[in-house]
C-alpha positions as CSV (number, residue, x, y, z in Angstrom):
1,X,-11.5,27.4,1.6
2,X,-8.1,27.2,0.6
3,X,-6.3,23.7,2.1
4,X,-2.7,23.7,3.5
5,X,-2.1,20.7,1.5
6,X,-3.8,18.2,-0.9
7,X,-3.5,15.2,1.0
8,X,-2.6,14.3,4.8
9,X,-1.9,11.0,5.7
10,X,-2.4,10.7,9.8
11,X,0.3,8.2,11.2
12,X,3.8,7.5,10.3
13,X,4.0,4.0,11.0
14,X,4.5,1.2,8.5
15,X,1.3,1.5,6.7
16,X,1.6,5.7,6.9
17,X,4.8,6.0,5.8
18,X,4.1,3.8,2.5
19,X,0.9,5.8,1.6
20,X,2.9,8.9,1.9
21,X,6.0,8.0,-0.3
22,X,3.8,6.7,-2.8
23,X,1.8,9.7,-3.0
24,X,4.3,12.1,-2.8
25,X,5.5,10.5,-6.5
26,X,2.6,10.7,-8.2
27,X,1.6,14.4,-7.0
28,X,2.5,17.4,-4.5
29,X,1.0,18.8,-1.6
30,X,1.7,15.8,0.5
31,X,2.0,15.8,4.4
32,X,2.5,13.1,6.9
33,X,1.9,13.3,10.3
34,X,3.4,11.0,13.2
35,X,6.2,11.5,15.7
36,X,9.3,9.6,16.0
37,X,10.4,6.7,18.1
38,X,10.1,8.3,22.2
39,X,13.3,8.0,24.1
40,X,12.0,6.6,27.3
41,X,8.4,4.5,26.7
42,X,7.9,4.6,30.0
43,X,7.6,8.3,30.6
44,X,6.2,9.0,27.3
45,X,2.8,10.2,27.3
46,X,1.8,10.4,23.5
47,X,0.8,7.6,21.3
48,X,3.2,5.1,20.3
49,X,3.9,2.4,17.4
50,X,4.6,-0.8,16.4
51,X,7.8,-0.8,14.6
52,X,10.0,0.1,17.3
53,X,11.5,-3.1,16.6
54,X,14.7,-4.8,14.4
55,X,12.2,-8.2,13.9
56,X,9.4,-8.8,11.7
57,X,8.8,-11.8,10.0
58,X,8.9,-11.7,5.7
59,X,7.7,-13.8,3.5
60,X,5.2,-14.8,0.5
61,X,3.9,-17.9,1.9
62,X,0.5,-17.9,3.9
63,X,-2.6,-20.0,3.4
64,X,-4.6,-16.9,2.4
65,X,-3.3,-16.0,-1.2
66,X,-4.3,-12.0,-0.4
67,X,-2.1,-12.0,2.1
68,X,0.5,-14.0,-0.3
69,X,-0.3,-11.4,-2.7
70,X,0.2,-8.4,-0.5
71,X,3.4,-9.7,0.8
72,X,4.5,-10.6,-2.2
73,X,4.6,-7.4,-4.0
74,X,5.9,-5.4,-1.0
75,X,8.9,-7.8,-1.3
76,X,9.8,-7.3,-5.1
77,X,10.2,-3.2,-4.0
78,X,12.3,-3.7,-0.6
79,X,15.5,-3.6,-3.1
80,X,14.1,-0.3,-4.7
81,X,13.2,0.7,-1.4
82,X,16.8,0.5,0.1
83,X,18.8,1.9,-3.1
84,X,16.9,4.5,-3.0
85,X,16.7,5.7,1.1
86,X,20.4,4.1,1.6
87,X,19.2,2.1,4.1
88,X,19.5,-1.6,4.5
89,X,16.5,-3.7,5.7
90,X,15.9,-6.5,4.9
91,X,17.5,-10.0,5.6
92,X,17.1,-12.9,3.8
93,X,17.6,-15.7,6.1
94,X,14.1,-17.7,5.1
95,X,11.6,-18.8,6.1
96,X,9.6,-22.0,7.1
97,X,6.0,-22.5,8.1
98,X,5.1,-25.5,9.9
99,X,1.7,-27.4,10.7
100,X,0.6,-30.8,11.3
101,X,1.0,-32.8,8.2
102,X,-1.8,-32.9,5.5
103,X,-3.4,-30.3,6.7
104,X,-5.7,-27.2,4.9
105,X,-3.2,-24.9,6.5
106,X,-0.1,-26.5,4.6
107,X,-1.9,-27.3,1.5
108,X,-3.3,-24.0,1.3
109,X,0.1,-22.3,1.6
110,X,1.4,-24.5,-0.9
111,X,-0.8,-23.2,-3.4
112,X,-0.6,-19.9,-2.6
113,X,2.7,-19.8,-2.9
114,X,2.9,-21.6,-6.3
115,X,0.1,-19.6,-7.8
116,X,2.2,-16.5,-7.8
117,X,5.2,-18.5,-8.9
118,X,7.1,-18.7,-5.5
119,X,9.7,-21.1,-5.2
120,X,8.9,-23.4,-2.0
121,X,9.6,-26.5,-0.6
122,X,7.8,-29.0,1.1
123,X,9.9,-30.4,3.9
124,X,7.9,-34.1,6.0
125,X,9.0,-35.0,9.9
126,X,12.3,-36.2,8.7
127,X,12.9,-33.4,6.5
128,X,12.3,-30.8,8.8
129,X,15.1,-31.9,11.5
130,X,17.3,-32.9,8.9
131,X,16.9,-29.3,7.4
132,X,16.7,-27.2,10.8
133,X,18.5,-29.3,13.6
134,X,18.4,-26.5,15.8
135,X,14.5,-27.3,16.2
136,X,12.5,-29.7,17.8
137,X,9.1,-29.3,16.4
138,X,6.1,-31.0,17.3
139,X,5.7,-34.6,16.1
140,X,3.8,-35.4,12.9
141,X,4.2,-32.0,11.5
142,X,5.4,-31.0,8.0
143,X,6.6,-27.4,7.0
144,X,6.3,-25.2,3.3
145,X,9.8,-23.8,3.4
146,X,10.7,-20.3,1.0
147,X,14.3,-19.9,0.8
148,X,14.2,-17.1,-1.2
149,X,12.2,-13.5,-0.8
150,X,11.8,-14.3,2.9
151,X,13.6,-13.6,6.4
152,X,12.8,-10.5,8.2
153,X,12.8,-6.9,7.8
154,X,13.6,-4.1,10.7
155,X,10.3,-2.4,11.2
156,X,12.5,0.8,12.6
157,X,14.3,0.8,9.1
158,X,11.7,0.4,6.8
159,X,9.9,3.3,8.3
160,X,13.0,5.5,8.3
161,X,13.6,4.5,4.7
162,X,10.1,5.4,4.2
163,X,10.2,8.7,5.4
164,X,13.5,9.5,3.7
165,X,12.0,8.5,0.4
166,X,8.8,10.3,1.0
167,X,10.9,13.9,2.0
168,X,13.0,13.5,-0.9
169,X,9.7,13.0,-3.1
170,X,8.4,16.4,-1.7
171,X,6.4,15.6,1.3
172,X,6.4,17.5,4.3
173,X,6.7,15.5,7.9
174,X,5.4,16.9,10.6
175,X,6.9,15.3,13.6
176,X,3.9,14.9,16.3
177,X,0.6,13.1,16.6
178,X,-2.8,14.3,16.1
179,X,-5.6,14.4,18.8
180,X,-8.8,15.7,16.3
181,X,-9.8,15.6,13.0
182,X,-12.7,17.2,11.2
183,X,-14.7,17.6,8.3
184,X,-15.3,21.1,7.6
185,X,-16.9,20.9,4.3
186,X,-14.8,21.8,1.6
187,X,-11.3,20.8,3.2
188,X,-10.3,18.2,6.6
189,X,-9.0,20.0,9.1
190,X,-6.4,18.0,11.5
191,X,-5.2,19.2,14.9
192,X,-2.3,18.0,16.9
193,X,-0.8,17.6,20.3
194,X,1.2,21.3,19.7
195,X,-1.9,22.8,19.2
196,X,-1.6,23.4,15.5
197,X,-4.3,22.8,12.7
198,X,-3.0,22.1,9.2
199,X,-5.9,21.5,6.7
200,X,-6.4,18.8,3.2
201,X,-8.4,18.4,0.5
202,X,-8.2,14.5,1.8
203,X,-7.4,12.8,4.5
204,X,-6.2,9.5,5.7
205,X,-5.9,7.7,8.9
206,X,-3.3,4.8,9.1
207,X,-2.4,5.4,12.9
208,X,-3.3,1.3,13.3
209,X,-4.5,0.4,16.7
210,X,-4.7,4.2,18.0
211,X,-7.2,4.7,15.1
212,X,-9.7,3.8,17.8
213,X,-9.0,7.1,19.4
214,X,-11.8,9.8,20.3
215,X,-12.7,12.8,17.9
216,X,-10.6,11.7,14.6
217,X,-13.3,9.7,12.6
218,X,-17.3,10.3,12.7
219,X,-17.7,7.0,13.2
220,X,-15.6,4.5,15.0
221,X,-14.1,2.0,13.2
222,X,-15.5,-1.8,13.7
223,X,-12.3,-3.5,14.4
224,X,-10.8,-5.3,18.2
225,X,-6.8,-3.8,19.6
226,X,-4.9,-6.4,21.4
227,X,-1.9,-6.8,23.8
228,X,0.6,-8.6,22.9
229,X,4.2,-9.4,24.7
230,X,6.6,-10.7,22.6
231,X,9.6,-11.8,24.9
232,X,13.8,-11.9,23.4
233,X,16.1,-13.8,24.4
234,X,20.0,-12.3,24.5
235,X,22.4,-14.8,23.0
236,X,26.2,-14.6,22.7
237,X,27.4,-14.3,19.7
238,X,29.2,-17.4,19.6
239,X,25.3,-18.8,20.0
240,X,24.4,-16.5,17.3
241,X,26.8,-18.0,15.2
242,X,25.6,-21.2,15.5
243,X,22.1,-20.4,14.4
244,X,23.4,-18.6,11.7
245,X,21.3,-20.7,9.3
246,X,18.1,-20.5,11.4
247,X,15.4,-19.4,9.4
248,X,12.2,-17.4,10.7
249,X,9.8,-19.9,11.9
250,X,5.9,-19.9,12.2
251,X,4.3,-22.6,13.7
252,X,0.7,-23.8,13.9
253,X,0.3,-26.5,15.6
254,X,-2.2,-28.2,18.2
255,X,-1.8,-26.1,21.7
256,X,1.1,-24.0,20.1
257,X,0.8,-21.2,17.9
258,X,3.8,-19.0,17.7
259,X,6.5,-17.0,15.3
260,X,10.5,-16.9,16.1
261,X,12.9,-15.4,14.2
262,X,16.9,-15.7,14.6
263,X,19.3,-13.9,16.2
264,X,19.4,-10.3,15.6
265,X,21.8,-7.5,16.4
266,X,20.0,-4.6,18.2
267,X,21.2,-0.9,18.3
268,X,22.5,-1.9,21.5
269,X,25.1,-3.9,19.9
270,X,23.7,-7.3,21.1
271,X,21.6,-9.8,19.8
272,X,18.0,-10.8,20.8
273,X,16.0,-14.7,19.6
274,X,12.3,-13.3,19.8
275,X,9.6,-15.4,19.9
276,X,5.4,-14.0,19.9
277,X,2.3,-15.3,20.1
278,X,0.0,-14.7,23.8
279,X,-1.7,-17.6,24.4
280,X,-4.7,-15.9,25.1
281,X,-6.7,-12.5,24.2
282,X,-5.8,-9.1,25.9
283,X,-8.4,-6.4,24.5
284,X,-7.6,-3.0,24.6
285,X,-11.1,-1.1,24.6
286,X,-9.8,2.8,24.8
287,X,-7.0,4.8,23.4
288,X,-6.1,5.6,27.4
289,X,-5.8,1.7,27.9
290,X,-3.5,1.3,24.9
291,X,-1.1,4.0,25.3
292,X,-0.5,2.4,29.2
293,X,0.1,-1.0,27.6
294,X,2.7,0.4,25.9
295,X,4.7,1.4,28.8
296,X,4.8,-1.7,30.2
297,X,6.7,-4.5,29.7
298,X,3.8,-6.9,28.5
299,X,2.0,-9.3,30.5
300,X,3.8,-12.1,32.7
301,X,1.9,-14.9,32.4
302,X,2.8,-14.2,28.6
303,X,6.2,-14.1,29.2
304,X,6.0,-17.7,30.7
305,X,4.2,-19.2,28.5
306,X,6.5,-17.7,25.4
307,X,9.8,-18.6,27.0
308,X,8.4,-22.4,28.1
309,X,7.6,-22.9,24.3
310,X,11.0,-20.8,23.3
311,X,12.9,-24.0,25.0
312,X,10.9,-26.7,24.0
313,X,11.4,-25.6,20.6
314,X,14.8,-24.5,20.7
315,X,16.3,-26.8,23.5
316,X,20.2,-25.6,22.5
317,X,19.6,-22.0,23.8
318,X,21.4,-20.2,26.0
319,X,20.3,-17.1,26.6
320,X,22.4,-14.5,29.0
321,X,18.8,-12.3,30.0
322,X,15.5,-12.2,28.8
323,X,13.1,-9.2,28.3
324,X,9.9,-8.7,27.2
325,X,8.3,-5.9,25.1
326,X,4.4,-4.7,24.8
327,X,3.2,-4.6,21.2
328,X,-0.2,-4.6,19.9
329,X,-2.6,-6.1,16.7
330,X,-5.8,-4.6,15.2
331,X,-8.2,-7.2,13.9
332,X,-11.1,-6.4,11.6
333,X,-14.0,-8.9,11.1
334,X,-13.2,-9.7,7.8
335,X,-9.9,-10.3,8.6
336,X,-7.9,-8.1,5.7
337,X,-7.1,-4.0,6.3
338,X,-9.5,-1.7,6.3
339,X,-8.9,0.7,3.0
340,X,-12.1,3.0,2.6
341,X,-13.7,5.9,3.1
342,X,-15.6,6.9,6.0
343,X,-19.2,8.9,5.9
344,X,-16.8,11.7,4.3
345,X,-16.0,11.3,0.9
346,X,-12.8,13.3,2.2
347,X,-11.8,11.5,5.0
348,X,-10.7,7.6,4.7
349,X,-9.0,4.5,6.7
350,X,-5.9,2.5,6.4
351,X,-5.9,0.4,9.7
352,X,-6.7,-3.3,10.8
353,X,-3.9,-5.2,9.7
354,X,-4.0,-8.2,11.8
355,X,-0.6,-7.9,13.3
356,X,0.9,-9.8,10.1
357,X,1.2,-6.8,8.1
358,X,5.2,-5.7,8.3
359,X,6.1,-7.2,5.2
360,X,3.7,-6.2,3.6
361,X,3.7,-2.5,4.5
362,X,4.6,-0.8,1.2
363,X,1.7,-2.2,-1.0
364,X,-0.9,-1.7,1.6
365,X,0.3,1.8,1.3
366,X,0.3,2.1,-2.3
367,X,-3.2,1.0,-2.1
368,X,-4.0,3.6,0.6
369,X,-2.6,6.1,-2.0
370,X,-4.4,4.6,-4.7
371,X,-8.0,5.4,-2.4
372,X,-7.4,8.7,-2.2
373,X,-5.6,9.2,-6.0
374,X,-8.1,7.6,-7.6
375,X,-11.2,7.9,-5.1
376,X,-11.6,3.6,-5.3
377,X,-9.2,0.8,-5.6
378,X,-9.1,-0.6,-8.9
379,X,-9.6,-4.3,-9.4
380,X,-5.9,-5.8,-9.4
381,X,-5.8,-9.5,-8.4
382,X,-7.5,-9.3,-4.8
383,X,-10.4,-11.8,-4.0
384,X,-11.1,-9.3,-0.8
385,X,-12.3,-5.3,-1.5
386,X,-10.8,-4.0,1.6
387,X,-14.2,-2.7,3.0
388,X,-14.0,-0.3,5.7
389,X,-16.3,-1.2,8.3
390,X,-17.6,1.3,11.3
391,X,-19.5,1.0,14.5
């Protein structure tokens, strides 16, 4: 049977979008399949994404040296990635991770960072407040500052810039989601909410936490969806001003465990301090549960608990309103992306990307490609094989 196209990459996320430009220059017949951005979440009824955003936290260093990797490479392309969409992404603004002093968790993203030759530095107490005065962190903590390669990246953008780069390479975009996909022996055929059927010689899902959904894999994959509520915090622009050095923070320390990243301008012309990490789990069992999630505004006692530790660890701001937004994380046991085949030699997963995967977007991608280019990733610095793992 004759297939509409070679390959069909299911979600046009950050992960999806990736996968599809980098396919799309190495060979034809390349279609990608995700809607855009809904104009009122609250009424929409389809599946949503991630990366309605304009905040996501870049940078090399982490204490796992995959995830170092992954980043890292990602980051070397954004340039080649916004000359050639003509779109601007990325800001370099930093970035500092802080934990208590001496710890595994600074030492190992110290060395992480040094064994692919990233420029850091290692701030104590004293040199953390001397450095970021906006702050009060926790006492006895040190921090692994990168200065360079680091900041954040608008999800919204990089997807857009994506997609550009992906049509211009020759892929099609089909703008709508899919509800079934099958193995029909010879060729994948995938159906979506229009009622239409296009058909691959291969297939891959990268819709991340709506990968869990009914009747698109044979078997479901073995990875946990979470709520999360990230909460933003309006500033003036004066205030903006005067964080205009602020760098995007993660901290890890005892009780708190939380990323913030400065001031940024919205579409709505203002800017927005965000600050995430619930304090506790929300699982999301069902595709039904996580499309409501994502029309509401997150959960409350979240909220609190976000905007208590936004204070305490910026005591200067002033915000004029806050808001909250629902998000959500996939988490695979072995704590890396999923990047396999399923039962189907024809049908494989991208998804699981632990809700740190932003900035590194484009090189999980190109590995996604690679899967179904090459039929195997190739050994190319990784400790972890990116097992896919089912139910």
């Amino acid at each position: 049977m004759a297939a509409d196209f070679k390959y069909i990459v299911v979600g046009r996320g950050m992960m999806g979008a990736a996968a599809a430009k980098h396919l799309a220059k190495q060979t034809g017949g390349v279609a990608v399949i995700g809607p855009d951005e809904p104009e009122n979440r609250k009424a929409h009824q389809g599946v949503f994404a991630s990366h309605y955003d304009e905040g996501r936290i870049t940078r090399t260093v982490d204490p796992d040296r995959d995830w170092a990797l992954l980043a890292n490479r990602s980051i070397a392309r954004y340039a080649e990635i916004e000359a050639e969409s003509g779109l601007e992404f990325y800001t370099e603004a930093g970035c500092v991770f802080v934990a208590p002093a001496q710890s595994d968790y600074i030492a190992n993203t110290a060395k992480a960072a040094a064994s692919l030759g990233v420029e850091t530095k290692v701030l104590d107490e004293a040199g953390l407040k001397a450095t970021f005065p906006f702050f009060a962190l926790p006492d006895g903590c040190e921090g692994v500052f990168q200065v360079k390669g680091a900041g954040h990246i608008s999800p919204r953008k990089l997807v857009k810039a994506q997609s550009i780069i992906a049509e211009m390479a020759g892929a099609t975009v089909v703008r709508d989601y899919v509800t079934a996909i099958r193995d029909e022996g010879g060729v994948v055929a995938v159906e979506t909410s229009e009622g239409r059927t296009y058909t691959a010689k291969k297939v891959l899902l990268a819709a991340g936490g709506f990968s869990i959904g009914e009747n698109l894999l044979p078997q479901s994959v073995d990875m946990s969806v979470h709520g999360r509520t990230v909460t933003l915090f309006e500033v003036s622009k004066a205030q903006a001003a005067d964080f205009v050095a602020m760098p995007s923070l993660i901290l890890n320390a005892p009780g708190i465990d939380i990323y913030l990243l400065p001031p940024i301008c919205y579409p709505d012309g203002k800017f927005y301090l965000k600050i995430g990490g619930d304090p506790d789990d929300y699982r999301l069992e069902t595709e039904a549960e996580l499309r409501a999630w994502f029309r509401t505004e997150g959960r409350p006692a979240a909220r609190d608990y976000l905007m208590a530790v936004a204070r305490r660890i910026v005591p200067d701001l002033r915000p004029l309103s806050v808001s909250t937004a629902a998000c959500a994380v996939s988490h695979t046991k072995g704590g890396y992306p999923m990047i396999g085949y399923t039962s189907s030699p024809r049908l494989a997963v991208l998804t699981g990307c632990a809700g740190t995967s932003a900035k590194s977007s484009d090189e999980i991608g190109r590995l996604g490609a690679e899967l179904l280019l090459e039929g195997k990733i190739a050994d190319q610095g990784y400790a972890t094989d990116f097992k896919a793992a089912f139910r």
